[in-house]
Every structure is written in structure tokens, then in C-alpha cells.
N, C-alpha and C positions, 0 to 999 in steps of 0.2 A: 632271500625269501624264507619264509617260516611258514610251514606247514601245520597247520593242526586239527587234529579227525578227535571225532565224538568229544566236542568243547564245550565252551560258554562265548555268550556273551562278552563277559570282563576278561575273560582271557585273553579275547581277540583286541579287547580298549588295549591291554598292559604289552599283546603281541605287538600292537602296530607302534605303542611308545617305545619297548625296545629294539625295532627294526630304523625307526628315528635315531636313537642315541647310538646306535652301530655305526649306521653313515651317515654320523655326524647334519644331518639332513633338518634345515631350518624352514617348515612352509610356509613361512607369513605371507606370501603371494600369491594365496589360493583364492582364484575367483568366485569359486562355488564346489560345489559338491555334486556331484553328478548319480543317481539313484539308478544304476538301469536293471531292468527285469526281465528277465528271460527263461525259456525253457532249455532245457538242458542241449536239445538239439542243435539248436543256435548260437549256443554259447560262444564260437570260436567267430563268428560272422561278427558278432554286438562286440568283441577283445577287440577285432580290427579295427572298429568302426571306434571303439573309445579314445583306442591308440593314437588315431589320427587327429579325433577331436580335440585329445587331453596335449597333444603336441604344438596347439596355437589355441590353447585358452586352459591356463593353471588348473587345476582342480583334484578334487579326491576323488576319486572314482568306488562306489560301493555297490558292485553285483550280486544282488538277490534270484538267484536260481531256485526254487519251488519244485523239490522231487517230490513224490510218490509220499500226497498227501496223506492218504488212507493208509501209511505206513503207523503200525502200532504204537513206536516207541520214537518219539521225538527227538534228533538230534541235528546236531550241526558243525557240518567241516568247512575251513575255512583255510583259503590264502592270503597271504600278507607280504607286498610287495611293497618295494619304494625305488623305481625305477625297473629295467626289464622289458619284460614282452608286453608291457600296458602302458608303456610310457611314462614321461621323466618323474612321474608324480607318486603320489601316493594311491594303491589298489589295492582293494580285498576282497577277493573271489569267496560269497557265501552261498552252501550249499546245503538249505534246509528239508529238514525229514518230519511227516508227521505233522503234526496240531502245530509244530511252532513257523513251520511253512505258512500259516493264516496268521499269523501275529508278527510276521516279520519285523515291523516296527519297535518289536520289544529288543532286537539287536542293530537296528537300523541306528536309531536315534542318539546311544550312546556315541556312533562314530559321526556325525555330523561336523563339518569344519566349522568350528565358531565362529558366528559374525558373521557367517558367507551364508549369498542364497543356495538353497534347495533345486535342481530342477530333476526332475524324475521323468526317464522315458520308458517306455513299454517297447520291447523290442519284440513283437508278437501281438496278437490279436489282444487290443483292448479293452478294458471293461467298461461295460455301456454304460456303466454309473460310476464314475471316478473317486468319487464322496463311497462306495465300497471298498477299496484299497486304500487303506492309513499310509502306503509309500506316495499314494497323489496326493491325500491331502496336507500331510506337510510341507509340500511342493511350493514355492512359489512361482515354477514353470515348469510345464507341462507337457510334454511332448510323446504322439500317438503316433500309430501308423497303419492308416486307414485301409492300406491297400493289401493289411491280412486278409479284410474280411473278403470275402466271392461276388457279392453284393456291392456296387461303389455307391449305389444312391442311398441302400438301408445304410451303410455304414457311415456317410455322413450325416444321414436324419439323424442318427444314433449320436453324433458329436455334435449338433446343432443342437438335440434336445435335454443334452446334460452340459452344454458352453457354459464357460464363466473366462471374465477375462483373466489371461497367464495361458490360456493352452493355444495349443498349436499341434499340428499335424506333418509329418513327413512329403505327405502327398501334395502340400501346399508349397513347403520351401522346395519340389522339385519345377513349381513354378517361375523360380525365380530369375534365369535364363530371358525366360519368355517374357514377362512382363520388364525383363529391362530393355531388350530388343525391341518390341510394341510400341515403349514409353520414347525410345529414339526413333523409332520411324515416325514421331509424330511432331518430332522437334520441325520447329520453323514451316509447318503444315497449316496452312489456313481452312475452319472450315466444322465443320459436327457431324459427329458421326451419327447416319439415322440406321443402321444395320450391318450386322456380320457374323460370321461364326468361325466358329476352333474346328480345325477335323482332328479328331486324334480317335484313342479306343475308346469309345464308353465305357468299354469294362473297367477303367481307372480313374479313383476319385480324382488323378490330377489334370486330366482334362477337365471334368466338372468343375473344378476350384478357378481355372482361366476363364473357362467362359461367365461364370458366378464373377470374378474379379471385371471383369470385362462389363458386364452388366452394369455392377455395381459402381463403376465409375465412370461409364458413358451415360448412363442415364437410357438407355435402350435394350432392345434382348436381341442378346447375344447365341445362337443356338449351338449348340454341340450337334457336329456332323459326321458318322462311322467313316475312319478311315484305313484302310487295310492294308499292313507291310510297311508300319512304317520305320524307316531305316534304323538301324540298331537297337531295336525293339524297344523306341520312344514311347512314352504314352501321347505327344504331341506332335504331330505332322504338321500342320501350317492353322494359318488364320490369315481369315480375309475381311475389312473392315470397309464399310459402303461412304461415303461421304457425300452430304447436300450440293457441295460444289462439282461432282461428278468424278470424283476421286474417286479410285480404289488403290487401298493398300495392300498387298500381298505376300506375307510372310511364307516361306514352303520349305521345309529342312529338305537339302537335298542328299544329307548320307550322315550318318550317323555323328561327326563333328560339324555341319557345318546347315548355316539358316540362307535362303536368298530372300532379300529386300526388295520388292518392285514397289515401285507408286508412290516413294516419301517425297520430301521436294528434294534430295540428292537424287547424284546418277542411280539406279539398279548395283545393287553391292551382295556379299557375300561375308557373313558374319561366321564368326567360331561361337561356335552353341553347344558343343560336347557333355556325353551323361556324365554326371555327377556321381561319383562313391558314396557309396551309405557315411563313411565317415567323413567326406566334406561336406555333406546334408547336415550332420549331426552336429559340426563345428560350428557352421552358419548358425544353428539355434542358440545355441551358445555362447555366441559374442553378443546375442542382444537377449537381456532380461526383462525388458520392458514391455506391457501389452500388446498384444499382434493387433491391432483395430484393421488393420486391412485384411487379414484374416477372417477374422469376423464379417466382416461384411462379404467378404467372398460366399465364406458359407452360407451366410443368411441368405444372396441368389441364389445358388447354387441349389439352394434344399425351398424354398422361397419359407423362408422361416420371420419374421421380422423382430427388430428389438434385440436382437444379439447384442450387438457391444452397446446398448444400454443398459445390460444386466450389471448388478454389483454383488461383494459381498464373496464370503469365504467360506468355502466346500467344510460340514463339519462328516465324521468319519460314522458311519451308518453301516454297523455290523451284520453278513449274510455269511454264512456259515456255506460254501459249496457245498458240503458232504449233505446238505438239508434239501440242497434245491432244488 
């Protein structure tokens, strides 16, 4: 590891070449590059979560930390890793001071893995306008996580009304459990669903995004219903789904690993459904680069926004100066 306080830029390009030539370390097998942004307090939460990510999908890992913007004098200290406590790959912890903390991008971009995509996550409350941070728009994936803000509905208005296809949300791939279990209980099921709802917290955008997902591909509405205690402080307690042929389906976690199945055309079963670590969330983004369209259309019920994944077209970088705002 090569430590280096009040630096540059090119320092850190020529730090991380000779951390390469040390051990011997050839990346040609880097899937992307991974941008994540954090405040200083979280720092050690977003190390785990990359460690785990970067451990089953190649990448460079480049952490922009943002101290104490209104700091006078502009600097920046940086770590340089290649293997370690971030995993088998290549990392460098940047920890900007001052006016260069808003221009990040001026030391970002040099370190980018050639040839490989971009995907930039917000590990913290993020910006309503993504076209304001030069690390999203060089992104060609996107990833937020809606469940900083205290608000779940403003904070998905908020990602409904700045979408473009490449982003995605945390609060949605905690969905992913759920809508695989939903999508089997409906195997070898005769029948259309006219009504149903999610119980989970409303306080979490990832209830809204199941029953929005849920809408969005029944063709019906789906209601989100307050549900309280639910087992290993899930944001999803069960779902129950109405069918014309007098069917009900009945999903209900009964403890923190585990879902019960009533009503599919199998016996009544008992599925493993267990919460997810921020960094297997963060890996699932990461094995797929490809536009979220079922995303998008979640959100779009979910906020009743319409035209989301018909939007096209590339975020350009729209300058707002914090210290102004």
C-alpha cells in the first residue's frame, strides 16, 4: 500500500503504476470500474460493501470521499492499494479537501480502467439531480440509495423525476428475493390476478418498488399495506395476490430467513428468503450493465410517473456550486 498526504492528481496515476510493477500485478480482466462516494462517516460500511462486491466481479475500485468543503486550502490524500482490505483488485482511497472536493472529476478521470464501463454509486443521500455530479455523469451505471432520504415517496419522486436509462436504486435490487418467490408461486397457476397488496413499512422506498413492480406487471393496483414488526427488520412482510378463478396467493415471511407459500398450485412450502448485505446488493448491480427496464417501470407505478423507460439520451454535467445554494 502507498500512502500519500497533500498530493496530486499524477501522483496518484504514477502511485498506482508503481504499486502494479511492485506486484508484478497484470489487470487486463477488469470489468469496470467502480466510482463510490461517501462521507467520511461511512467510509468503513461502503470498504465492506466494495470488498464483497469487487470479490465476484473484477474491477478498480475509486473512493471519493468529500471532507470539509469550505476548507480554505485545497488538498488531497490518497491510498493506493492492489489487493488488501478492499479486495483482490485494484483501490484508491481519495480524500478530498476544499474547492477540489467539487471538481472531483479532475482526479477521477485520469484513474479510469480503459475500455471498461463506469458505474458510479452514491453511498449516502443522493443528489436530486445526478447531471449535478460530473462522477454520475460519466457513469454508464448508476446506482442510489433511496432509503437515506426520511421521505420514501419524495425520495422516489425525486429518482422518477431526474430517470434516465443506466440508473438504479438499492432499495429496488432489495427487491429481488421477493419478486423471484412471487414470479414461482405463480408457475403452473391458472388464472389473472384482479387485486392484491404488499404489507411491508411504508417508511421504505423498497416496499413501494414491489407493489409499483407488482402493478406494473399485473396490469392492476397493487396497494402497499402498514405492516408492523416485521421479522428481522425487513422492509417486506408478505404479499397477497386475489385471482378471478378464486385463488389466493399468500406470501408471509415468517422470521427473518424464511417466506411461507400458501395458495400456488404446489403443496403450502417454506422458502429461504434471508436479508441481503449491502455488499451482495452491491455485487448484484454489478454483474449486470445493462438498462434496468423493469426498474423503471416499477418506479414509474410506484411514483405514477409515466414514460420513464421511454426517456433517452445522455446526462450532460450542469454546474451548482454548494457553497452558493
Amino acid at each position: 500500500m502507498t500512502t500519500l498526504w497533500d498530493t496530486t492528481g499524477s501522483a496518484v496515476v504514477k502511485a498506482l503504476a508503481a504499486e502494479r510493477r511492485a506486484g508484478g500485478a497484470v489487470m487486463s480482466g477488469l470489468a469496470l470500474t467502480l466510482v463510490v462516494v461517501v462521507d467520511e462517516k461511512e467510509v468503513a460500511e461502503a470498504e465492506e460493501a466494495a470488498r464483497i462486491a469487487a470479490s465476484v466481479v473484477p474491477c478498480r475500485m475509486l473512493m471519493v470521499v468529500r471532507r470539509q468543503v469550505d476548507a480554505p486550502v485545497p488538498r488531497l490524500d490518497a491510498e493506493v492499494l492492489i489487493g488488501g482490505r478492499l479486495g483482490p483488485g485494484e483501490s484508491i482511497v481519495m480524500r478530498m479537501y476544499g474547492r477540489l472536493a467539487l471538481h472531483a472529476e479532475s482526479v477521477v478521470l485520469p484513474l479510469l480502467a480503459p475500455d471498461a464501463p463506469v458505474v458510479t454509486w452514491w453511498h449516502g443521500p443522493p443528489p436530486d439531480v445526478i447531471a449535478h455530479d460530473p462522477l454520475g455523469v460519466v457513469a454508464d451505471r448508476r446506482i442510489t440509495e433511496s432509503s437515506w432520504l426520511p421521505d420514501p415517496a419524495t425520495a422516489l419522486a425525486i429518482r422518477a423525476a431526474d430517470f434516465l436509462p443506466g440508473d438504479t436504486d438499492l432499495a429496488w435490487t432489495r427487491t429481488t428475493g421477493w419478486r423471484a418467490a412471487l414470479a414461482a408461486a405463480f408457475d403452473s397457476v391458472q388464472g389473472t390476478v384482479t387485486g392484491g397488496s404488499v404489507q411491508g413499512d411504508p417508511g421504505t422506498p423498497t416496499a413501494q418498488l414491489l407493489a409499483g413492480w407488482l402493478t406494473a406487471r399485473l396490469g392492476c393496483e397493487i396497494t402497499l399495506e402498514a405492516a408492523s414488526n416485521a421479522p428481522g427488520g425487513t422492509a417486506v412482510s408478505g404479499a397477497r395476490l386475489e385471482l378471478d378463478t378464486g385463488r389466493t396467493i399468500v406470501l408471509q415471511r415468517s422470521d427473518a430467513r424464511g417466506v411461507s407459500v400458501k395458495g400456488g398450485a404446489g403443496p403450502d412450502t417454506v422458502i429461504q428468503l434471508p436479508k441481503r448485505s449491502l455488499g451482495d446488493l452491491l455485487g448484484e448491480e454489478l454483474r449486470r450493465l445493462d438498462d434496468d427496464q423493469l426498474y423503471g417501470e416499477a418506479l414509474a407505478a410506484a411514483t405514477g410517473t409515466s414514460g420513464l423507460t421511454e426517456r433517452s439520451g445522455q446526462r450532460r454535467h450542469v454546474w451548482q456550486d454548494p457553497a452558493s445554494a
